[in-house]
Structure formats: structure tokens, C-alpha cells
mmCIF file of the N, C-alpha and C atoms, coordinates in Angstrom:
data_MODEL
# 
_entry.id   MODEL 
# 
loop_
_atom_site.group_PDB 
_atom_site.id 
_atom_site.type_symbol 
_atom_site.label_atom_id 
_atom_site.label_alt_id 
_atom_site.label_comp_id 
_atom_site.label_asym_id 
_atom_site.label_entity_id 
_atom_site.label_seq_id 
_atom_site.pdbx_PDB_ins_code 
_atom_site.Cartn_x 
_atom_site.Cartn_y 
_atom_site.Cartn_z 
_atom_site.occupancy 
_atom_site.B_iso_or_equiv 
_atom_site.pdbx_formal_charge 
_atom_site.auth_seq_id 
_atom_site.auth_comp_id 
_atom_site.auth_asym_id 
_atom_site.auth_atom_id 
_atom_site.pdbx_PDB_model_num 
ATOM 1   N N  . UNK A 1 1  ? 0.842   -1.177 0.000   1.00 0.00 ? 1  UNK A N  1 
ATOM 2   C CA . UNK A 1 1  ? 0.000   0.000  0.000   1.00 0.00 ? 1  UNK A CA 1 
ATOM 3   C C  . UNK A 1 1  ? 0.888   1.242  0.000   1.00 0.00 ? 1  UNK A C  1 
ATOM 4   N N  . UNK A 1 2  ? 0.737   2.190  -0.823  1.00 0.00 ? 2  UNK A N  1 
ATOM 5   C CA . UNK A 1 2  ? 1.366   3.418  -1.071  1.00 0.00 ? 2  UNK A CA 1 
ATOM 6   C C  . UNK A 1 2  ? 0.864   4.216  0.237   1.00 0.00 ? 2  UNK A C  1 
ATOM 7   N N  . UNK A 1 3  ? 2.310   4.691  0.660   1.00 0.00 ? 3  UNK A N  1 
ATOM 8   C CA . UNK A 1 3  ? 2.069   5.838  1.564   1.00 0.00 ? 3  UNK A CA 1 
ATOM 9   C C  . UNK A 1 3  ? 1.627   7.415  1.438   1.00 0.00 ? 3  UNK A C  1 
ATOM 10  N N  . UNK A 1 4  ? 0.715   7.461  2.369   1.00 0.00 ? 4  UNK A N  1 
ATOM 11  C CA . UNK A 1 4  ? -0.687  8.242  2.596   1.00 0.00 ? 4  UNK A CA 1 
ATOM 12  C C  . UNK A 1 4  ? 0.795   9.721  3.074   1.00 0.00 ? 4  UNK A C  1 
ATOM 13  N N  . UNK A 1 5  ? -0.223  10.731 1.904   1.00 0.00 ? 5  UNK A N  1 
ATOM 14  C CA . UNK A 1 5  ? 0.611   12.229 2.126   1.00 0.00 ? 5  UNK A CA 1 
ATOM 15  C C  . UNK A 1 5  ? -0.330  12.950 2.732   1.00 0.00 ? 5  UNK A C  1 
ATOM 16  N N  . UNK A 1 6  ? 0.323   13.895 3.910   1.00 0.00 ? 6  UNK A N  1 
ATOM 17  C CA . UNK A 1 6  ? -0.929  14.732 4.186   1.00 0.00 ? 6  UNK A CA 1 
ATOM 18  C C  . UNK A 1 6  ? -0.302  16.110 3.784   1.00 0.00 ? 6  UNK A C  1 
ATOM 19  N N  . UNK A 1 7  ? -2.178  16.840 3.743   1.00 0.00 ? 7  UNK A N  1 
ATOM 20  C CA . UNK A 1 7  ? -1.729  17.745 3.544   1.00 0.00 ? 7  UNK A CA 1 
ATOM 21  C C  . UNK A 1 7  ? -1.305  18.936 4.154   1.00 0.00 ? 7  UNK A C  1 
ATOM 22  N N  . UNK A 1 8  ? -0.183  19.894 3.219   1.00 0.00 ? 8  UNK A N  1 
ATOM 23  C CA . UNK A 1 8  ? 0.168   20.980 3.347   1.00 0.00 ? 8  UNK A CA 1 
ATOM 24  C C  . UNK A 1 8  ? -0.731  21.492 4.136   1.00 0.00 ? 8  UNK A C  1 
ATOM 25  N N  . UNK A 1 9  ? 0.403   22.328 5.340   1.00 0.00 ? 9  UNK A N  1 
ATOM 26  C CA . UNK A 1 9  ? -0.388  23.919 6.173   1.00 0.00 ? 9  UNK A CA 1 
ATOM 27  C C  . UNK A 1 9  ? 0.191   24.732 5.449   1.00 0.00 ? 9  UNK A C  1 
ATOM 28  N N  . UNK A 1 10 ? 1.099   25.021 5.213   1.00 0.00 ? 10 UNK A N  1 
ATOM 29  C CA . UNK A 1 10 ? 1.816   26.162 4.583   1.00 0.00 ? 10 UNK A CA 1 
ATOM 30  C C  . UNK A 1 10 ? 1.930   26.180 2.752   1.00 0.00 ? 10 UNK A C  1 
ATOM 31  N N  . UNK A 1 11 ? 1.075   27.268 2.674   1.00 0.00 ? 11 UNK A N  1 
ATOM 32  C CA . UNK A 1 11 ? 1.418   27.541 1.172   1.00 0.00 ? 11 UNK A CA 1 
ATOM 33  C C  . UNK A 1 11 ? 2.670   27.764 0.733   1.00 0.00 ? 11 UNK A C  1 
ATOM 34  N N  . UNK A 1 12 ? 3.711   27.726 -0.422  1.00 0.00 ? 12 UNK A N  1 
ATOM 35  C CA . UNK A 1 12 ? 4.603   28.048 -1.052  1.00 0.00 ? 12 UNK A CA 1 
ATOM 36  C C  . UNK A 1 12 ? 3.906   28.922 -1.918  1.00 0.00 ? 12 UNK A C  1 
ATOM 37  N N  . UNK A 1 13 ? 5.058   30.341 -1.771  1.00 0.00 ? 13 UNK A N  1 
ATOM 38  C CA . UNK A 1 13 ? 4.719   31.730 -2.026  1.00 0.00 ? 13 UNK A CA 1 
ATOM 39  C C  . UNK A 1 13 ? 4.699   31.721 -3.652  1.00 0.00 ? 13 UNK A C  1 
ATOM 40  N N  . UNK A 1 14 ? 4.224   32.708 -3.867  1.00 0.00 ? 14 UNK A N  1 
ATOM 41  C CA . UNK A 1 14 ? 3.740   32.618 -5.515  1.00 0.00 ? 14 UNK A CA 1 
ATOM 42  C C  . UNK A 1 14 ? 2.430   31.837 -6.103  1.00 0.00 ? 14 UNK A C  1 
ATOM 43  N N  . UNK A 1 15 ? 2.030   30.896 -5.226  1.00 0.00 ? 15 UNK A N  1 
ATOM 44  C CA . UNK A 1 15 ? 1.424   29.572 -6.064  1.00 0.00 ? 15 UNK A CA 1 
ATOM 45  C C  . UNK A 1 15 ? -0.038  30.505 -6.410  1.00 0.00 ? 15 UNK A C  1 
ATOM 46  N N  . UNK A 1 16 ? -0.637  30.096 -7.114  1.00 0.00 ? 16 UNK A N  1 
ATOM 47  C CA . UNK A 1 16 ? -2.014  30.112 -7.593  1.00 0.00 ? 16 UNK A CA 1 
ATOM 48  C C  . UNK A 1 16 ? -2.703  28.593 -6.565  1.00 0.00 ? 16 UNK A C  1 
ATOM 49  N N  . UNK A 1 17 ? -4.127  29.268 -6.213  1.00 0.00 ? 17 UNK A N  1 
ATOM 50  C CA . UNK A 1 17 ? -4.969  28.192 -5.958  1.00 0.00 ? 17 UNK A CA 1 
ATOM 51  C C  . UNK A 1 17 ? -6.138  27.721 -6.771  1.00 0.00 ? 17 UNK A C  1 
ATOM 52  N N  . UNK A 1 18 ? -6.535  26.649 -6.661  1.00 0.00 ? 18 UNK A N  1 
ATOM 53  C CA . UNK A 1 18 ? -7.587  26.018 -6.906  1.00 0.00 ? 18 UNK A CA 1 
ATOM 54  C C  . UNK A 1 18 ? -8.575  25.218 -5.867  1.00 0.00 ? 18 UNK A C  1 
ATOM 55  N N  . UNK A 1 19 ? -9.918  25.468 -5.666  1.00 0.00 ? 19 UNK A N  1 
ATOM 56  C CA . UNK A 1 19 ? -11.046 24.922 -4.898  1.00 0.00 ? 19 UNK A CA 1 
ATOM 57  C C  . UNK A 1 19 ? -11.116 23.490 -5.246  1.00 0.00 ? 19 UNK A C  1 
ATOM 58  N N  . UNK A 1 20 ? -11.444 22.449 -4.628  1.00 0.00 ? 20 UNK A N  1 
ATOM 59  C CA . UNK A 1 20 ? -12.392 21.187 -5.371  1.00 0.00 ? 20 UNK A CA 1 
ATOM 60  C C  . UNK A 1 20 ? -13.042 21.135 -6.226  1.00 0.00 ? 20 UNK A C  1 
ATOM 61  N N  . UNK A 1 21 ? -14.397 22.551 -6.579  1.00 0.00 ? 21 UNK A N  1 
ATOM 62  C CA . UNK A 1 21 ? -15.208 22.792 -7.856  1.00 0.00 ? 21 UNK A CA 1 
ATOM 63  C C  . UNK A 1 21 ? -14.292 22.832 -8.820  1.00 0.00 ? 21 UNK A C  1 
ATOM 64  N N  . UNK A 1 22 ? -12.929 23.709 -8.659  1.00 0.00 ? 22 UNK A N  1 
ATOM 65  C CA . UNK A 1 22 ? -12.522 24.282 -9.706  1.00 0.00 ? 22 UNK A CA 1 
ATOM 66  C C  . UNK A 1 22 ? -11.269 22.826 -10.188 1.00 0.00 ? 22 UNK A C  1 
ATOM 67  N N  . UNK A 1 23 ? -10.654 22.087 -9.681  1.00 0.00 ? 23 UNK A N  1 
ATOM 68  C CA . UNK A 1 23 ? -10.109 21.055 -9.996  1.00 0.00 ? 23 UNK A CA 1 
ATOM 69  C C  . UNK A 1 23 ? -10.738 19.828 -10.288 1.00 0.00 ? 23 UNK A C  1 
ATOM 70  N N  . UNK A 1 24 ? -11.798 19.500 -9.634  1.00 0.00 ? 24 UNK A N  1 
ATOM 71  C CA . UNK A 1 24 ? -12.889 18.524 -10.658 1.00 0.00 ? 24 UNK A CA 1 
ATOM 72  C C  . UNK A 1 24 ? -13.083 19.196 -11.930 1.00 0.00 ? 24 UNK A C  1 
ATOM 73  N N  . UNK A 1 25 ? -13.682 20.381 -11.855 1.00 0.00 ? 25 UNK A N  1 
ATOM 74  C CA . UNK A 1 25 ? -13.976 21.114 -13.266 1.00 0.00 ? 25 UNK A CA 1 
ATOM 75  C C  . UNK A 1 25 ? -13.237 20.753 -13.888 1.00 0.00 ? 25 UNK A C  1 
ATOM 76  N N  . UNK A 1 26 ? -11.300 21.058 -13.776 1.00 0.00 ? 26 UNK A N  1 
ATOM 77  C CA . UNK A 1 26 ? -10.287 20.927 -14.631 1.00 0.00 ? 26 UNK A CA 1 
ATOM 78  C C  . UNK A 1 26 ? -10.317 19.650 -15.673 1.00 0.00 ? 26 UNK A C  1 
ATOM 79  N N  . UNK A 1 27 ? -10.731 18.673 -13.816 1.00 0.00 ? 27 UNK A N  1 
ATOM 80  C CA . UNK A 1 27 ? -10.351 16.934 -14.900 1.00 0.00 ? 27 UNK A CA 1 
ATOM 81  C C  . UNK A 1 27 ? -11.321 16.471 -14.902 1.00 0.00 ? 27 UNK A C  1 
ATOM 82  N N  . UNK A 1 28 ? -12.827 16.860 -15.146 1.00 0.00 ? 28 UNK A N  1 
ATOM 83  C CA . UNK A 1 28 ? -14.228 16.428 -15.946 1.00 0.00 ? 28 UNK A CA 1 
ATOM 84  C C  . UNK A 1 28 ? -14.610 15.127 -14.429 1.00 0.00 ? 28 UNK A C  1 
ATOM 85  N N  . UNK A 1 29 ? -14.184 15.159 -13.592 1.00 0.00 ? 29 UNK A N  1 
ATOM 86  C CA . UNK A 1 29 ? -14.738 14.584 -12.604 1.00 0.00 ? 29 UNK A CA 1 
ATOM 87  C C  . UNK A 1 29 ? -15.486 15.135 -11.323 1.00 0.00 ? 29 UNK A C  1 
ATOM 88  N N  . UNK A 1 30 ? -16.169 14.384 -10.557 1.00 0.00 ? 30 UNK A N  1 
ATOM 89  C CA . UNK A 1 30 ? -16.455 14.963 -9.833  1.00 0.00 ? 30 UNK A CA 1 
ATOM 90  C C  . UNK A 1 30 ? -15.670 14.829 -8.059  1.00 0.00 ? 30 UNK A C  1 
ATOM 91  N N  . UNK A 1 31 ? -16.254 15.738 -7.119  1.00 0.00 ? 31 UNK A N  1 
ATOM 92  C CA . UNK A 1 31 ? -15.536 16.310 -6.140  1.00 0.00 ? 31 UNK A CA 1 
ATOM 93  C C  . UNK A 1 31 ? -14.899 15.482 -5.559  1.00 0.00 ? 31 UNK A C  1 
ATOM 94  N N  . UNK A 1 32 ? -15.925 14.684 -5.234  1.00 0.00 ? 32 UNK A N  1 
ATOM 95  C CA . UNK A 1 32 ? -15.358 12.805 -4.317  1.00 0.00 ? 32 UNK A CA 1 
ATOM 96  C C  . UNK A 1 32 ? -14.190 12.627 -4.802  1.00 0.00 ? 32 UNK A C  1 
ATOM 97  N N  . UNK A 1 33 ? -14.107 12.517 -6.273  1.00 0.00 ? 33 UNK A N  1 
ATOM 98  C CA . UNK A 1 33 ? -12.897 11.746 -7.299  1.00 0.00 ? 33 UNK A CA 1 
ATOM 99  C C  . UNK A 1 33 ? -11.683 12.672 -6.869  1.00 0.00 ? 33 UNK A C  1 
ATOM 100 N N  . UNK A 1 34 ? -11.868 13.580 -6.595  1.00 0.00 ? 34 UNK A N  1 
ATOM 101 C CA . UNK A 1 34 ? -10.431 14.498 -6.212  1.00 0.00 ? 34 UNK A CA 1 
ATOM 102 C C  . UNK A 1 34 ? -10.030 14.411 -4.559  1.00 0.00 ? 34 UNK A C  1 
ATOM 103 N N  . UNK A 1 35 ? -10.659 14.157 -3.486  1.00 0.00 ? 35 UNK A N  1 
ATOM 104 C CA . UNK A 1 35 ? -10.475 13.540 -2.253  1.00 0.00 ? 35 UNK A CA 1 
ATOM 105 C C  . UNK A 1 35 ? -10.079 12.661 -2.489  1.00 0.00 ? 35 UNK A C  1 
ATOM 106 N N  . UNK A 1 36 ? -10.738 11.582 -3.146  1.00 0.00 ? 36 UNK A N  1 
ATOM 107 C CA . UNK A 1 36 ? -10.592 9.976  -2.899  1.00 0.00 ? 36 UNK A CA 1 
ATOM 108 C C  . UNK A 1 36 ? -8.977  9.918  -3.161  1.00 0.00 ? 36 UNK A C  1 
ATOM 109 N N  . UNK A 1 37 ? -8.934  10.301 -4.731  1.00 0.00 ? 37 UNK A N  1 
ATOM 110 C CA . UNK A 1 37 ? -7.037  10.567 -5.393  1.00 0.00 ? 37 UNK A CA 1 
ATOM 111 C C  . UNK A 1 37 ? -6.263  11.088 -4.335  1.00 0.00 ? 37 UNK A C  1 
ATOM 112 N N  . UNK A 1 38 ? -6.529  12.168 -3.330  1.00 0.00 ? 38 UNK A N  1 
ATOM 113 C CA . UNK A 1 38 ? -5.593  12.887 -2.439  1.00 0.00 ? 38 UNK A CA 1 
ATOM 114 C C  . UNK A 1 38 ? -5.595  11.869 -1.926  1.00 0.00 ? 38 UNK A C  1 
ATOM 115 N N  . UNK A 1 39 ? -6.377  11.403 -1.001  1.00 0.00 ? 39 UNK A N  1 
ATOM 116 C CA . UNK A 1 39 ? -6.196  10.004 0.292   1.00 0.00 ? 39 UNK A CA 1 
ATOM 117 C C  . UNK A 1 39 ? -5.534  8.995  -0.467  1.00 0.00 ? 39 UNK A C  1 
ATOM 118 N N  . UNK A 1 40 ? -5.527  8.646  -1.465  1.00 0.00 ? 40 UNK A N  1 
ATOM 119 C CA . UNK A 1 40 ? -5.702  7.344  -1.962  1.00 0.00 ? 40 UNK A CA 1 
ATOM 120 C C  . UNK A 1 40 ? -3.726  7.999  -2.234  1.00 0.00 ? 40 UNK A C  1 
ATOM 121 N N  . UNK A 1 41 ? -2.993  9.077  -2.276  1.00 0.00 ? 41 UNK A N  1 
ATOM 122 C CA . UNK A 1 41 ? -2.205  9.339  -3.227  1.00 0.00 ? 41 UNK A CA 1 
ATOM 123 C C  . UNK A 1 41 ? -1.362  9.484  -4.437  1.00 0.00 ? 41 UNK A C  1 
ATOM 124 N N  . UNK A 1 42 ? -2.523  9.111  -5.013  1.00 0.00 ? 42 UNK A N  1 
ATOM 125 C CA . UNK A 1 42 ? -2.171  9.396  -6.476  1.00 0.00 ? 42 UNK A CA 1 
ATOM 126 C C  . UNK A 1 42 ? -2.544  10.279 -7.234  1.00 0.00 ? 42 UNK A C  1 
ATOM 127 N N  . UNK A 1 43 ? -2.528  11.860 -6.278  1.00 0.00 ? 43 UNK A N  1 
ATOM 128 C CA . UNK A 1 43 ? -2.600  13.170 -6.455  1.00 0.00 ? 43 UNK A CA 1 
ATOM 129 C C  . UNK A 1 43 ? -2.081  14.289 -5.995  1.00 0.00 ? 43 UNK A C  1 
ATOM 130 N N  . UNK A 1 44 ? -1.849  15.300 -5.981  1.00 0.00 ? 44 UNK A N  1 
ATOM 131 C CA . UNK A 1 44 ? -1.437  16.010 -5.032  1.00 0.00 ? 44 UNK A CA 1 
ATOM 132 C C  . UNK A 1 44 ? -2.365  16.031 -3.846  1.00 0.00 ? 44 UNK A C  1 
ATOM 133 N N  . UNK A 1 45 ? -1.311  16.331 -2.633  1.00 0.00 ? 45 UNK A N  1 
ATOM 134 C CA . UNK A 1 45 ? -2.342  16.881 -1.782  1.00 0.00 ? 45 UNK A CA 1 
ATOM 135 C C  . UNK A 1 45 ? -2.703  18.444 -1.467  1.00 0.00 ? 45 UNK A C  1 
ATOM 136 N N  . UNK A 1 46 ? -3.944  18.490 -0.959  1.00 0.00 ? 46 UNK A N  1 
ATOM 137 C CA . UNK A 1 46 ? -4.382  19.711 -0.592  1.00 0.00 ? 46 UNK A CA 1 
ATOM 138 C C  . UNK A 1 46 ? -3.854  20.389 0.336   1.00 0.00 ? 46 UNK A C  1 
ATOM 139 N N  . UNK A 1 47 ? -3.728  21.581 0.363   1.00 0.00 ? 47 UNK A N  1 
ATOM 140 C CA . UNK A 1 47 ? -3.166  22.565 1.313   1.00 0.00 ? 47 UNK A CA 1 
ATOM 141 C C  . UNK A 1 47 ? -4.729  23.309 2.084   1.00 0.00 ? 47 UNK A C  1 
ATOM 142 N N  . UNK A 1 48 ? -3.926  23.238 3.363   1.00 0.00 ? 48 UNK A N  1 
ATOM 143 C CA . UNK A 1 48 ? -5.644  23.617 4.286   1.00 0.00 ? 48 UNK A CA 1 
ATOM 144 C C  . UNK A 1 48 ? -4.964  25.292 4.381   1.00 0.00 ? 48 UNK A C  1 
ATOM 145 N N  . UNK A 1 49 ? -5.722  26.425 4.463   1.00 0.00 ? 49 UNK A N  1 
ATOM 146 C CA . UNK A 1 49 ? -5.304  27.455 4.330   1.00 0.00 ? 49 UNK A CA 1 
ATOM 147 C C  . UNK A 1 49 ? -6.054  28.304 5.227   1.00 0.00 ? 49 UNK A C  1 
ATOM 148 N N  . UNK A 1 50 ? -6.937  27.297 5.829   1.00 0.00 ? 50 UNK A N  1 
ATOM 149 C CA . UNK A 1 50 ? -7.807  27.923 7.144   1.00 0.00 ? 50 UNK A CA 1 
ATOM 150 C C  . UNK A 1 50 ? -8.858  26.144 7.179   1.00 0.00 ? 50 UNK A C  1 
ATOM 151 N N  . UNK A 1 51 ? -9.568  27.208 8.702   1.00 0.00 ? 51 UNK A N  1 
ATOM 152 C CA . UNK A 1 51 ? -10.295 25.226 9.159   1.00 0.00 ? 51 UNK A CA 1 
ATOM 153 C C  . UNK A 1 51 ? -11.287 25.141 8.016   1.00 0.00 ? 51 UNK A C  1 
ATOM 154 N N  . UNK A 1 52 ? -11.520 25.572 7.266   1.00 0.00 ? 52 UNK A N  1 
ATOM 155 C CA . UNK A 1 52 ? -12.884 25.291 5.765   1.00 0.00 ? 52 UNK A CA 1 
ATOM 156 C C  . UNK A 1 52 ? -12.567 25.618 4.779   1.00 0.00 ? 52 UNK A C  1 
ATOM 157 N N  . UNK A 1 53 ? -10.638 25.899 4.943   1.00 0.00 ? 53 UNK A N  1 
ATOM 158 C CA . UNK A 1 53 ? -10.621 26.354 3.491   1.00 0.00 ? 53 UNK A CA 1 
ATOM 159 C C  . UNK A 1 53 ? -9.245  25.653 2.867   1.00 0.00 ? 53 UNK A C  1 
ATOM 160 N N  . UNK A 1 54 ? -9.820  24.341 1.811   1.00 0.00 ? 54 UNK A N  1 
ATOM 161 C CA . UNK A 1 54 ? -8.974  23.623 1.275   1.00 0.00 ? 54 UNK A CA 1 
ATOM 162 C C  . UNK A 1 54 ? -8.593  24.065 0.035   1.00 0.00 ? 54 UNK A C  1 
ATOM 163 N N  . UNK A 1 55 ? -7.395  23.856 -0.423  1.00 0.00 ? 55 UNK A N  1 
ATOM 164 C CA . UNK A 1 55 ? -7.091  24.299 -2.067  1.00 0.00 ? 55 UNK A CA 1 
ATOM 165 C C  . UNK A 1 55 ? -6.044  23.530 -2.875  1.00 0.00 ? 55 UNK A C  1 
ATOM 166 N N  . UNK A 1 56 ? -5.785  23.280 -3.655  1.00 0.00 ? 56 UNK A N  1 
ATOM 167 C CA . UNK A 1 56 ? -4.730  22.706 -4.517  1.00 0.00 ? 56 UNK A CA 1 
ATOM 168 C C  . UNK A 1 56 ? -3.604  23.928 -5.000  1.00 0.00 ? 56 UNK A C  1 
ATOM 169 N N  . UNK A 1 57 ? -2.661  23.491 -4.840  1.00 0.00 ? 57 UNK A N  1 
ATOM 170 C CA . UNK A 1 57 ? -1.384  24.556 -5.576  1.00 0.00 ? 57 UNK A CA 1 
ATOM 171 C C  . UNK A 1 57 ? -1.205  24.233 -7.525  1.00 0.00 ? 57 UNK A C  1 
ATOM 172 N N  . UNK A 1 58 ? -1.815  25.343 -8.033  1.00 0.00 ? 58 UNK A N  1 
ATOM 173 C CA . UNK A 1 58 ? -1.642  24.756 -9.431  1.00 0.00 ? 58 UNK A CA 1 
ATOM 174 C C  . UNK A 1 58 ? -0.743  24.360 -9.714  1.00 0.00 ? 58 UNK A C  1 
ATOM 175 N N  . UNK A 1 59 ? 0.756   24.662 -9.511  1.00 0.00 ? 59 UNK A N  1 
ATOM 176 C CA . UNK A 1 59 ? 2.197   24.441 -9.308  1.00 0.00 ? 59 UNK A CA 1 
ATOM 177 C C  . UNK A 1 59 ? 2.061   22.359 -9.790  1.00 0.00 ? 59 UNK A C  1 
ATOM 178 N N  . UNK A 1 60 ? 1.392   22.391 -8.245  1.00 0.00 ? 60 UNK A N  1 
ATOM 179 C CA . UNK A 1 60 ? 1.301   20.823 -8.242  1.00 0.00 ? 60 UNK A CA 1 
ATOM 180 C C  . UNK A 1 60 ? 0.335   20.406 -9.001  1.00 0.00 ? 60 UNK A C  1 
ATOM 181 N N  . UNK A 1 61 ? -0.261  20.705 -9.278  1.00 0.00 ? 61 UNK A N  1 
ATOM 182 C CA . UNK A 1 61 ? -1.467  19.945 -10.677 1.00 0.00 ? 61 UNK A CA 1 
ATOM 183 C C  . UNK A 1 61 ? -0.792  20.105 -11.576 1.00 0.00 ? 61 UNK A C  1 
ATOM 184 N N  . UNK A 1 62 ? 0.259   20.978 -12.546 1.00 0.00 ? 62 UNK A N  1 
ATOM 185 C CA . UNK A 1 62 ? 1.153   20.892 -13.606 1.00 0.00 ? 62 UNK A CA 1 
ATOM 186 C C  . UNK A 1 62 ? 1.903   20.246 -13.221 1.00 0.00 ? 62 UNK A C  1 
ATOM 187 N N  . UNK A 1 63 ? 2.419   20.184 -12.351 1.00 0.00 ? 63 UNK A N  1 
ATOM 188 C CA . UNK A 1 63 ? 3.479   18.847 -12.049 1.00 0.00 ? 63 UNK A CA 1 
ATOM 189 C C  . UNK A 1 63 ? 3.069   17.334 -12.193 1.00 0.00 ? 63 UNK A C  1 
ATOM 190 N N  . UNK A 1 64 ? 2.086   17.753 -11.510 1.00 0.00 ? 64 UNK A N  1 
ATOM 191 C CA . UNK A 1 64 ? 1.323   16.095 -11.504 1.00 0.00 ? 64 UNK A CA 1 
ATOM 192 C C  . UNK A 1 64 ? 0.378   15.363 -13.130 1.00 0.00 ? 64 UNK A C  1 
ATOM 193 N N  . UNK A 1 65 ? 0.351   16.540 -13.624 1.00 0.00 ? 65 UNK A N  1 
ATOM 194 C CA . UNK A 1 65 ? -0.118  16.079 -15.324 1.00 0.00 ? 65 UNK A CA 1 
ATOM 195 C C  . UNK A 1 65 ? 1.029   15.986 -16.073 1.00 0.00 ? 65 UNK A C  1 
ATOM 196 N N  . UNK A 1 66 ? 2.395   16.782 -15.655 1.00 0.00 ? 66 UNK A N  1 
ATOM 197 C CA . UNK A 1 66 ? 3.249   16.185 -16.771 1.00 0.00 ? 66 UNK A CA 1 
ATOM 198 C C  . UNK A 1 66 ? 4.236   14.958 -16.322 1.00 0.00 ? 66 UNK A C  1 
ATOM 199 N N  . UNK A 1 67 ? 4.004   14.267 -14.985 1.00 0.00 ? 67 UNK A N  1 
ATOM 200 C CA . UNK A 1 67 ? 4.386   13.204 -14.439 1.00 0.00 ? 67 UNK A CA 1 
ATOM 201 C C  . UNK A 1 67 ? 3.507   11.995 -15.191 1.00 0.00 ? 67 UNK A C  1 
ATOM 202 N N  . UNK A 1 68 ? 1.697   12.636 -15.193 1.00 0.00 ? 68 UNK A N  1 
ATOM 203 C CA . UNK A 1 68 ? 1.059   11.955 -15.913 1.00 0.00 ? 68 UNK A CA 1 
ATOM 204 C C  . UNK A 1 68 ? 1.675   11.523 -17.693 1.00 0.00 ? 68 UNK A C  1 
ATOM 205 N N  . UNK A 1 69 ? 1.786   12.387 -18.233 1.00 0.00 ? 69 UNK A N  1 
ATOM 206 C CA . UNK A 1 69 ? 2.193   12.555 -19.633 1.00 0.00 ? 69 UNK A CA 1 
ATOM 207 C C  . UNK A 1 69 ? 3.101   11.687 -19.510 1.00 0.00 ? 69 UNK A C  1 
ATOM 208 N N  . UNK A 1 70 ? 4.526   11.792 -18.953 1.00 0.00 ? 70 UNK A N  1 
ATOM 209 C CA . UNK A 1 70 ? 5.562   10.882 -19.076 1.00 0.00 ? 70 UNK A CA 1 
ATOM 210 C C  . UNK A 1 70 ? 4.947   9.667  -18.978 1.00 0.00 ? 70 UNK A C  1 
ATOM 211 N N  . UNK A 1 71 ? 4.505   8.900  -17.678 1.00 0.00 ? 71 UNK A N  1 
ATOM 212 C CA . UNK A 1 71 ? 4.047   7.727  -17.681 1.00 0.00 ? 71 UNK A CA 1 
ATOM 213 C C  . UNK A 1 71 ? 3.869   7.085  -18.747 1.00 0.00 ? 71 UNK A C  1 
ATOM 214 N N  . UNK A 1 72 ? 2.745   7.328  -19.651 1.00 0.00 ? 72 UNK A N  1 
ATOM 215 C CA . UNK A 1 72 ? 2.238   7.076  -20.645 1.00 0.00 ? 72 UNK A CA 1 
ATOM 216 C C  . UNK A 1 72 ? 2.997   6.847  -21.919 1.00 0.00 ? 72 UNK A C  1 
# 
């Protein structure tokens, strides 16, 4: 079993964010499917940026699609 990442408290400066709406939106899935991938880790994880406020670092979603790309 692949080891479980948690997530980021601290943003890295510069980054752009993204919501759950707005990263399901990205990859045509829905919200669950982007939790499940964080827990499951075979996604980035989320950065908590307050107690209700989760986000993705776009940084790491381009990273993590052209990790995707190579694979393939």
C-alpha cells in the first residue's frame, strides 16, 4: 500500500490556488474523485489554508499532469 501524504499547512509563495469545484472542473470529474485521489495518493495533496478552506497549488497539478504525460 502506497504511503498516505498529508496535507500541506503552509502555502509556497507565488502559487495560484484552486477549490475542489474548480479542480474537478479541470479533470471532468467529480468532487469525491479528487479527495478519494488525495487520500488514496495518487494526487497532489491539498493545502488547508484555514479550518474550511482547502485548495490545490496549481504548481502541483502541472506537475502532476506532466508526471502523468511521461508515464504514458
Amino acid at each position: 500500500m502506497a504511503a498516505k501524504t498529508k496535507p500541506q499547512t503552509t502555502p509556497k509563495p507565488g502559487n495560484e490556488f484552486l477549490s475542489a469545484e474548480q479542480v474537478s472542473h479541470r479533470y471532468g470529474v467529480h468532487r469525491a474523485s479528487i479527495y478519494r485521489w488525495a487520500k488514496e495518493s495518487t494526487f497532489p495533496a491539498p493545502i488547508k489554508l484555514g479550518p474550511n478552506v482547502t485548495r490545490w497549488a496549481l504548481a502541483d497539478l502541472e506537475a502532476w499532469e506532466q508526471s502523468q504525460r511521461e508515464a504514458c
